[in-house]
C-alpha positions as YAML, in Angstrom:
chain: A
units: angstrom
residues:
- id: 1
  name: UNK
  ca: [-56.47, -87.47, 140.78]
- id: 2
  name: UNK
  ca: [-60.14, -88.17, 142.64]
- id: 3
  name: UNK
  ca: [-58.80, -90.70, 144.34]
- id: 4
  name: UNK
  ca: [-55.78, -88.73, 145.19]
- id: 5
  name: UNK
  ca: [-57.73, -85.48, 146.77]
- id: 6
  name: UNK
  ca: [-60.30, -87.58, 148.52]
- id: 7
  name: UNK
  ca: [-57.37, -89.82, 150.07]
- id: 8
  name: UNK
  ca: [-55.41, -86.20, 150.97]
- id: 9
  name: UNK
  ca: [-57.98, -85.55, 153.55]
- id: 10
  name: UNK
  ca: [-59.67, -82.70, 151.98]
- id: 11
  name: UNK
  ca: [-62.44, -83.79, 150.57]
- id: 12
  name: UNK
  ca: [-65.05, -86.73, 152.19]
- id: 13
  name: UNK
  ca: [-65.64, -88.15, 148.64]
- id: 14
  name: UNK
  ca: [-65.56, -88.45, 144.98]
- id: 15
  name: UNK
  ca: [-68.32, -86.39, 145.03]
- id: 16
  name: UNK
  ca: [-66.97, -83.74, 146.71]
- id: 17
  name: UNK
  ca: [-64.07, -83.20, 144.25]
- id: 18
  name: UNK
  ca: [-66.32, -83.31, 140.93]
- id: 19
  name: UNK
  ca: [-68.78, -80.36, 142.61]
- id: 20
  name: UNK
  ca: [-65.58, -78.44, 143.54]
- id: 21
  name: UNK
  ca: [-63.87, -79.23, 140.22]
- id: 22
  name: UNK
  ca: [-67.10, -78.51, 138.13]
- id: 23
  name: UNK
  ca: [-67.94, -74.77, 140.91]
- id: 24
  name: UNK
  ca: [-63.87, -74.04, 139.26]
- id: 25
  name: UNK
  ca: [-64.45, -74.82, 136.05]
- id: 26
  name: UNK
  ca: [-67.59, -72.78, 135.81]
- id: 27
  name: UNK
  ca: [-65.64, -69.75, 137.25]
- id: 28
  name: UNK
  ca: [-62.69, -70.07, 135.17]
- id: 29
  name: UNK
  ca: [-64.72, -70.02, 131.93]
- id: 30
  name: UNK
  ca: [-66.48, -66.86, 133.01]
- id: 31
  name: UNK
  ca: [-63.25, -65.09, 133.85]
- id: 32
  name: UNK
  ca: [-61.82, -66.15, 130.38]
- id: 33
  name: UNK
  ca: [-65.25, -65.21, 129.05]
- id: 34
  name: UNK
  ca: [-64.75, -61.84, 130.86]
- id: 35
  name: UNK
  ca: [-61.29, -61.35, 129.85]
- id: 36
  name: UNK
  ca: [-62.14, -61.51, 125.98]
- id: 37
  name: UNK
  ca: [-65.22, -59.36, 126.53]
- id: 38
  name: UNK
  ca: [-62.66, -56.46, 127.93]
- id: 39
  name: UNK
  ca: [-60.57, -57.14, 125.00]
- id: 40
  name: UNK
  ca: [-63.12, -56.93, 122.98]
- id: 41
  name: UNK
  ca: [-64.37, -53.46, 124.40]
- id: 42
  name: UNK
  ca: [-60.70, -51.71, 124.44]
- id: 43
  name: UNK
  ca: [-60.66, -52.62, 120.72]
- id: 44
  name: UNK
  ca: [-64.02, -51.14, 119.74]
- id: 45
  name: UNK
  ca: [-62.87, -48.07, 121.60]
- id: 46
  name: UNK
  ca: [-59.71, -48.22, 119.77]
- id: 47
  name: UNK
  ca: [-61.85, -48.27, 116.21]
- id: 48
  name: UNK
  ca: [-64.20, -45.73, 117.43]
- id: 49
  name: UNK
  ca: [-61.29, -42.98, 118.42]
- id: 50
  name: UNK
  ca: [-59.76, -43.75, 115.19]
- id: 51
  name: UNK
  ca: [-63.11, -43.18, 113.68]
- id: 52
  name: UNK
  ca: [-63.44, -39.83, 115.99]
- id: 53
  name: UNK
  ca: [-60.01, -38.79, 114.47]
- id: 54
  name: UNK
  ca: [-60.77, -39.22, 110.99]
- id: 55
  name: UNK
  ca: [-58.65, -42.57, 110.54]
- id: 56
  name: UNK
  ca: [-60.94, -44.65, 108.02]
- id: 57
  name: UNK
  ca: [-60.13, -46.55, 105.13]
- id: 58
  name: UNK
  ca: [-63.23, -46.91, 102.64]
- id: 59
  name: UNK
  ca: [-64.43, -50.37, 103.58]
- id: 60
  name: UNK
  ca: [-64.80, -51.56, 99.31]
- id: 61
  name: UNK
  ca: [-62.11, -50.57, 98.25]
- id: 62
  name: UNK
  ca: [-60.04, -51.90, 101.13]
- id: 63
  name: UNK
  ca: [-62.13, -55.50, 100.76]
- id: 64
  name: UNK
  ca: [-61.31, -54.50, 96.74]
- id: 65
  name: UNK
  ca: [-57.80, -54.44, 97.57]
- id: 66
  name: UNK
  ca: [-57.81, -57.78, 99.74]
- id: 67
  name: UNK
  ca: [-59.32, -59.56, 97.42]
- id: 68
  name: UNK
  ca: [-56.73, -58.82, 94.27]
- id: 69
  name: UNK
  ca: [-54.16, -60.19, 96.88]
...
């Protein structure tokens, strides 16, 4: 695939590629790292307005429950 890109005319060298290829990689893992933070966040806010509502389940007796299961 190297070989490939550099012979494509787009890139001067191996070298080029892996610095390109390692500059994507680093911003594709902090997108997906990004992504599941936001996640994350909606669903707090989720459990909080739930919370703000008064839609709680006593956390024993739920973990109580689980555990009989």
């Amino acid at each position: 695939m190297v070989k490939a890109k550099v012979a494509s005319g787009m890139y001067n060298n191996a070298s080029e590629v892996i610095r390109e290829s390692l500059r994507f990689m680093e911003t594709h893992e902090a997108w997906i790292y990004q992504i599941k933070l936001d996640k994350l966040r909606s669903e707090v806010n989720k459990g909080i307005k739930h919370l703000d509502r008064g839609e709680s389940v006593d956390g024993r007796a739920f973990f109580e429950e689980l555990n009989k299961q």
